[in-house]
Structure formats: structure tokens, C-alpha cells
N, C-alpha and C positions, 0 to 999 in steps of 0.2 A: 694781668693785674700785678703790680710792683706791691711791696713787702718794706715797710705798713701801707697801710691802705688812709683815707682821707680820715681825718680827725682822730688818728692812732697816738695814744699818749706813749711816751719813751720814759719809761719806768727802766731807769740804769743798777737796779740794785739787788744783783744775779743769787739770791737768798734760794735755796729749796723749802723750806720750814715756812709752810704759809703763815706762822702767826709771830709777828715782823717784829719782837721786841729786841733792842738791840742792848744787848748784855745782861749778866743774870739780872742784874735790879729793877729791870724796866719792863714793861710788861704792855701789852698795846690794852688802851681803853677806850670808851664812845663815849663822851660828853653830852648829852644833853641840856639844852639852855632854855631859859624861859624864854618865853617870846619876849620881841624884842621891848614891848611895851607895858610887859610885866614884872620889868629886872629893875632892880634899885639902880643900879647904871645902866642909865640910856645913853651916854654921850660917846660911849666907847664901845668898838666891836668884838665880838665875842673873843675872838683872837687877841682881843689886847687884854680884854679881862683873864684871860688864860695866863695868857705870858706875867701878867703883876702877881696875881697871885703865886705862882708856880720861881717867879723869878727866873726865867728862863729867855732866850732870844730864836725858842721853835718855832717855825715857818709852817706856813701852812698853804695847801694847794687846793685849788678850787676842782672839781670832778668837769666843772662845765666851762673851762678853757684846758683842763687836759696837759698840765704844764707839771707832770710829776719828774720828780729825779729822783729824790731817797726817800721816798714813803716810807715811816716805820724808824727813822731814827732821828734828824733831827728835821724830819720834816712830816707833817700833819697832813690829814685831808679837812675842807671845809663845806660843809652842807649849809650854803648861803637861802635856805629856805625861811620867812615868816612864820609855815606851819611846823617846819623841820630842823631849828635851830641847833645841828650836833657839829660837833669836832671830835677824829680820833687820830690819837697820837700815842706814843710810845713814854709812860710814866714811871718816875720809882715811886715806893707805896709811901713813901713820903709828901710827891707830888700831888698822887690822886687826891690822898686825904685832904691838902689845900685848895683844892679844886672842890673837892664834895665838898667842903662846911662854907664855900661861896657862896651868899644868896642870889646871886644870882642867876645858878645852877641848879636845874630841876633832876639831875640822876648821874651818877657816874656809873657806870656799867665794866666788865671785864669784854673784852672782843672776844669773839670764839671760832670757831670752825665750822665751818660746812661743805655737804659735801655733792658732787654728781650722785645722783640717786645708781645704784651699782646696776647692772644688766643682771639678767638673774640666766639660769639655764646653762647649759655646755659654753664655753667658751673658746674660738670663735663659733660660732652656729655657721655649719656649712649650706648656702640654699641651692637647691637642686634647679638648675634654671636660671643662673642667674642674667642681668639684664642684660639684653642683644645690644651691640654699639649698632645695631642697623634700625631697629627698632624702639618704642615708646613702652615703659614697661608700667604700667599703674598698678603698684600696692594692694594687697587685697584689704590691708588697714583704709587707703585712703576710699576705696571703692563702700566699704562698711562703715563709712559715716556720710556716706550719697554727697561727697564732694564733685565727681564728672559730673553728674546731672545738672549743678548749679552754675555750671562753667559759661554756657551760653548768655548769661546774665551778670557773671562778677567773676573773675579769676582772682581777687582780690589786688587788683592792680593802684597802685597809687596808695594804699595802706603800707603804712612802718611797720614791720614786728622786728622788737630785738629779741635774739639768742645769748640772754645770759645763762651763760654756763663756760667752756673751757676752748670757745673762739670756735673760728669756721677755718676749714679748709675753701678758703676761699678763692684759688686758684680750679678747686672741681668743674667739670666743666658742665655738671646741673647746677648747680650752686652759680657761678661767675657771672651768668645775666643777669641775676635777681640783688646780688648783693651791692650794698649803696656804701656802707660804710663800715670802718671797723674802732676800737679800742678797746683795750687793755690795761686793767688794773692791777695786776699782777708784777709786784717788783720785777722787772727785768727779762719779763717775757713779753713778745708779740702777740698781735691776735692771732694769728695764724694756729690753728689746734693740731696739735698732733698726738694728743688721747683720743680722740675720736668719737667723745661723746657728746660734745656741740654739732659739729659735722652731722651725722645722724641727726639731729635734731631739726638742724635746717635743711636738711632734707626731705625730713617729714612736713616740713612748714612748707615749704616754698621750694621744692627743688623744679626748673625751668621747664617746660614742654618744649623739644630742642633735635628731637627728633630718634635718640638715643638714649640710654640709661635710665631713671625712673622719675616718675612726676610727683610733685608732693601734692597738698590739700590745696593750697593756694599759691599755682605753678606761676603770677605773675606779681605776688605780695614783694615790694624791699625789704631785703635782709638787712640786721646789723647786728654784727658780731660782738658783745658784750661780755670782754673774758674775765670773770671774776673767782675764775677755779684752775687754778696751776696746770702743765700739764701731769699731775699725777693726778687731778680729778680733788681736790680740794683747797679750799681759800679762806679767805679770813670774812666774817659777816657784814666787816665796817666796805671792802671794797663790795661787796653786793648791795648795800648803801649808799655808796659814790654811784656802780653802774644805774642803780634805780635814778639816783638825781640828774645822772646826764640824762637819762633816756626822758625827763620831766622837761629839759629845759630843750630838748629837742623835738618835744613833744609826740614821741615814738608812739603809736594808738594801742599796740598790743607788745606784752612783756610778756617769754615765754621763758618760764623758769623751772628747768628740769635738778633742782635741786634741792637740799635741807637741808635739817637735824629735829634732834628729839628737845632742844632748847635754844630760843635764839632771845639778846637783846630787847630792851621795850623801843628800844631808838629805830629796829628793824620796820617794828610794829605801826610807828611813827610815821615812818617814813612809804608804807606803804599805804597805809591810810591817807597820807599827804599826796602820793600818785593817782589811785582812785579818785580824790576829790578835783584834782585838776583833770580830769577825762581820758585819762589812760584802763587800759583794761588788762591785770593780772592775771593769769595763766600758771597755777605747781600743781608740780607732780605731788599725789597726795602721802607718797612713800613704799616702800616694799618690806611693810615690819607686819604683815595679814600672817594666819588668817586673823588672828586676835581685833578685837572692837578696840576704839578709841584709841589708834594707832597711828593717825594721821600727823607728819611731823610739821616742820615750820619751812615756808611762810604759809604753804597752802592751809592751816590752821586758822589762820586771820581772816577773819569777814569779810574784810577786801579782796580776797584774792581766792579765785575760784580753782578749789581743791578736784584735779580730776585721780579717778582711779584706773583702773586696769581691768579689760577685759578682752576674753580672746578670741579667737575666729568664728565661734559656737554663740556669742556671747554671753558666756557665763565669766563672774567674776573671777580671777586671776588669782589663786590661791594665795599667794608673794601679795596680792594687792595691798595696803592699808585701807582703814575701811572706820567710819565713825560718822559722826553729825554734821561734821565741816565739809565733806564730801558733796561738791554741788553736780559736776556731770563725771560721766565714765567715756571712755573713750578705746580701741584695739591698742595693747602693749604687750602681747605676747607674737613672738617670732616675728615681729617689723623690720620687714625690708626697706633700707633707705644708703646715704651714700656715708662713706668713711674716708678718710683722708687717704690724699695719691689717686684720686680719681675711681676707688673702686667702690665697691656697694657690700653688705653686709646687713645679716639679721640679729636684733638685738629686745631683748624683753625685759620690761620694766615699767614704772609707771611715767617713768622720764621720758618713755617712746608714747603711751597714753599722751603726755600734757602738749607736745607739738599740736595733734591732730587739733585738739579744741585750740591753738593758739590760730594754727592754718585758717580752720574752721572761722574763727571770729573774724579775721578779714578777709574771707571771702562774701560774711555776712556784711563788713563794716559797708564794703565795695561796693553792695547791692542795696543798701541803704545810707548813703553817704553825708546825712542829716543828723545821722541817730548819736544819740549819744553812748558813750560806754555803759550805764545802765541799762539803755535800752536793748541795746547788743547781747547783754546779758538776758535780758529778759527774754527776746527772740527765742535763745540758744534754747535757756529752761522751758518756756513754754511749749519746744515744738520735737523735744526730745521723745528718742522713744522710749516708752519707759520698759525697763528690764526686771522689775522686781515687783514688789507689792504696787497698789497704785498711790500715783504721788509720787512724792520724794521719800526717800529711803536711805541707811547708812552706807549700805554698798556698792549702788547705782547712782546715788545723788535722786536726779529729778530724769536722769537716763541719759543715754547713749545717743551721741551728740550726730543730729540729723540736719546736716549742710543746706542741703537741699530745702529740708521746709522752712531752715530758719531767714533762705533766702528770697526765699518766693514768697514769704506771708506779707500780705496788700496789708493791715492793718496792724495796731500796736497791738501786744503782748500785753498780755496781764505784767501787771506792778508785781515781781514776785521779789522775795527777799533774796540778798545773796546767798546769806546761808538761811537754811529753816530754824 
């Protein structure tokens, strides 16, 4: 597979500092606009109302034809959404201010950071065993949420999941049958990861049945590499904005997001809300800031988007796990074996190793019900979990420990349950 891969944006602007402001005055922010039939100017597009106000000639790049060059200095991204009216570009605090007293601007926001949810434990973790090139090795993680047993009926074939987070090594050779597509938001890097902590993740999602190395939850799901975190493992919020928008207009079925922070943007909020409403199904890690309550960071915090936690071979919750009310299922994130750039495999704990299994998970369900809508895929998951704590739904387990198997065998609808409780 050649480097980039189909639909790879060429982001030329070889920056390290994920937060793209270019010189001291300027500072990157997210616009948000009223919808478009709630703004005193209808006749003009949000970009043009940017540029008068601000007096400027900044360009702006759309996330869903992929046509970036200098993100971050004189050039914008555009979220051409009805529901998700935003622009972020690089402003002096003179600009912002002309932009916020715009009526027809509903928030000026500052851009922030976010990051790979960190691996927790020795680093590298040596596994004793690792996987035979002669042999098929299946995960004791993906074995613990009864993904083989469902495989006869759905390996999640013909379902999208993207991997946003720091790209796929997608020359692996579990990885290389399953993946379809790649880009990158990150000024001046390819999708191609070489942190190693997207890799792992789509591996846990989808690595191939191929005869060799290890199998993920859903060995026949499309991959697509969504890098929105450097390779040092962090990005700016507005590009995990763009990748949510392209993955809306490509309409990707499951987003798997092994990422945070402890604050993010309302434009983030927006715009995930605006995914879930057009039939996508969110997938965060709920974070490693445990044992402490109401520690779960963003996005899995948002109602939209289904907060997993961490739990380990025993299944007992994950000390490192974050843990609170947003927490809908749990999932294996301690000591996960899956693959890492260069072709080789490694073990890795965190709750970022947790959010794959329930991404895997979701279309292998989607596969086996290929009618349902993302609600109802939700509903599945939650109804048929096991439950690990009190009964019910709980802050630690969610609604429980996400069971493949029943949530793909069940003949009949799920209860209506909420996203979050």
C-alpha cells in the first residue's frame, strides 16, 4: 500500500506545536455561527462574513474535500454543516473580538489540546508469547467480550470504523486487508503513525484473520485512519472537528476515539451531537484520571458519545480507569495485546485499549443487524451487557462489560435505554 493512502489530505506545514498559531499575536480559535437561517446575513457565507468583519483575505479549507496546505496561518478550516456552523483559524485578539460582537456569531471559543489517552503500566510491557507468524493469536481482551462466538454470523464486514487518534500503521500486515482509507489533519504529517497508539487501536478494532499475528474484535470491519493527534500523541480539538466532519460526510458508521482532556470547546460538543444525529455511532475512552468519581474527560463526557471504562482480565475495574455518571459500558484495557508499528505487536493498558473493543464490538453488531440504526446498536450493546457491579447501570461499569456475542444474536429490539443514565 503506497504512502498516502486514498483520500489523504497534504497538510505541507511541518509545525511540532500542535496549537497552530502563527506568531505571538495570533492565537488559533473555533467560530461558531448561527445557523444559517438565524443570522441577520443570509446572503453571505460564513467565510465571507469572517473575512468583512476581521478585514482579512484568510482562506478557508473544507475537512470534506481534504485540500489543506497551511492550516493555522493564513489558512482556516470550514465545517460546512446546517447543524455545525464553525470556522477555526488563527486570530489577533483584536480579530476574535470583531468576530465575537458579530451578530451573527453564536461563540468564539479558544482552540485547545487534546490528547492520546497515555498507556498506563511498565513501558514497553514485554508479552511472554508473543504472536506466532505461523499461527492465528486471539487476545484474551477480544476473547472477554465473546467476539469469536459472533463471528459465524457477522465479522463486521462492510461496516466503516474510523481510527481517530495518531493514524495506522497501515502497511501492518493484520492491519493492510481491512484498511480502506486514510487522512490526516495534522499540519504536515501523513496518516501513517509512528506513535503507535492508533496502530494498537486498530488492531484491537479490526486487525485481519490472515493466518498469522493477532485477530481484533471485528477481523473484517474497514478501517480508516483519522490522524488528528501529532506524532507525539497530541492535537489541536478544532482538527478532531474536521476528522469528525469528514467522517459525517463519508458517513463512517462507528468513530473510535481513544482520546481527550479535562476541557474541551462547545463547538466539539456541537459537532458531536451533529454526528450522532445523522446515524454515526461514537466510541471515547472514558480516561485514566481513577480511582476518583466524576473523572471522566471529553468527549466521552457528552451524551452522544458512549464513555467506555477499563477493566482487566478478572474483570474488575482498572484502578487508572476514570469512572462517573457518563460512563455507559466497560470494556478489557489492562495488559492488551494488539499490533504496533513495523509489523510488530505489543501490550498496552489504558482506557484507550478499553474504547476499540466496544468500537470492534459495534460493528460486528452493526454487521449482524444491518437495518439498525446507531441508536438502536446502542441499545443492543446496553441491554445485553454483563453486568459487572450493582445491578443496572452503575459509575464504574456503566450498564456492563460489553458482550458481542449476545448483542449479536438478539432476534428482537432492545429496550429504548438512554445514552447516558
Amino acid at each position: 500500500m503506497n504512502d498516502p493512502m486514498m483520500d489523504t489530505a497534504d497538510l505541507s506545514m511541518g509545525a511540532e506545536d500542535p496549537l497552530m498559531g502563527q506568531g505571538d499575536d495570533r492565537k488559533p480559535v473555533i467560530i461558531t455561527f448561527k445557523k444559517k437561517d438565524q443570522r441577520q446575513d443570509q446572503s453571505n457565507d460564513k467565510a465571507d462574513i469572517l473575512r468583512n468583519a476581521i478585514k482579512s483575505d484568510i482562506d478557508f479549507a473544507s475537512a470534506e474535500h481534504a485540500s489543506f496546505d497551511q492550516v493555522g496561518s493564513n489558512m482556516g478550516i470550514d465545517i460546512n454543516l446546517y447543524e455545525a456552523p464553525i470556522l477555526s483559524a488563527s486570530l489577533t485578539e483584536e480579530e476574535a473580538q470583531q468576530i465575537r460582537n458579530n451578530p451573527n456569531v453564536e461563540e468564539v471559543e479558544e482552540d485547545g489540546i487534546c490528547y492520546a489517552m497515555p498507556e498506563l503500566g511498565p513501558e514497553p510491557l514485554v508479552f511472554e508469547g508473543q504472536p506466532s507468524p505461523l499461527a492465528e493469536t486471539v487476545p484474551t481482551g477480544v476473547s472477554q467480550v465473546r467476539a469469536p462466538q459472533s463471528w459465524n454470523s457477522s465479522r463486521g464486514a462492510g461496516i466503516p470504523v474510523a481510527i481517530i487518534d495518531t493514524g495506522i500503521d497501515y502497511n501492518h500486515p493484520d492491519l493492510r486487508p481491512n484498511v480502506r482509507g486514510a487522512i490526516s489533519f495534522v499540519p504536515g504529517q501523513s496518516p501513517m503513525d509512528v506513535h503507535g497508539h492508533g496502530t494498537h487501536c486498530a488492531g484491537t478494532v479490526a486487525a485481519a484473520i490472515n493466518g498469522a499475528g493477532v485477530v481484533g474484535v471485528a477481523p473484517a470491519a474497514s478501517l480508516y485512519a483519522v490522524k488528528v493527534l501529532s506524532n507525539t500523541g497530541s492535537g489541536n480539538w478544532s482538527w478532531l472537528i474536521a476528522g469528525i466532519d469528514w467522517c459525517i460526510k463519508r458517513n463512517i458508521r462507528v468513530l473510535s476515539m481513544s482520546l481527550g482532556g479535562a476541557s474541551a470547546p462547545n463547538a466539539l460538543q456541537t459537532m458531536c451531537n451533529t454526528a450522532f444525529s445523522k446515524g454515526l455511532l461514537l466510541v471515547a475512552a472514558a480516561g485514566n484520571s481513577g480511582p476518583n468519581m466524576n473523572t471522566v474527560g471529553f468527549p466521552g463526557k457528552y451524551r452522544s458519545v458512549i464513555a467506555v471504562s477499563a477493566i482487566d482480565s478478572g474483570n474488575s475495574i482498572a484502578n487508572f480507569s476514570s469512572r462517573g455518571p457518563e460512563v455507559g459500558l466497560c470494556a478489557p484495557g489492562v495488559n492488551v495485546l494488539s499490533c504496533k508499528p513495523g509489523g510488530g505487536y505489543q501490550n498496552m493498558s489504558g482506557t484507550s485499549m478499553a474504547c476499540p473493543h466496544v468500537a470492534g464490538g459495534a460493528a460486528v453488531v452493526w454487521g449482524a443487524h444491518r437495518f439498525a440504526r446507531n441508536v438502536e446498536i446502542w441499545n443492543l450493546m446496553a441491554a445485553s451487557a454483563d453486568n459487572l457491579g450493582v445491578p443496572g447501570w452503575d459509575p464504574l461499569y456503566g450498564y456492563g462489560r460489553l458482550d458481542v456475542y449476545q448483542a449479536s444474536m438478539a432476534l428482537t429490539r432492545a429496550p429504548n435505554m438512554p445514552l447516558k443514565p
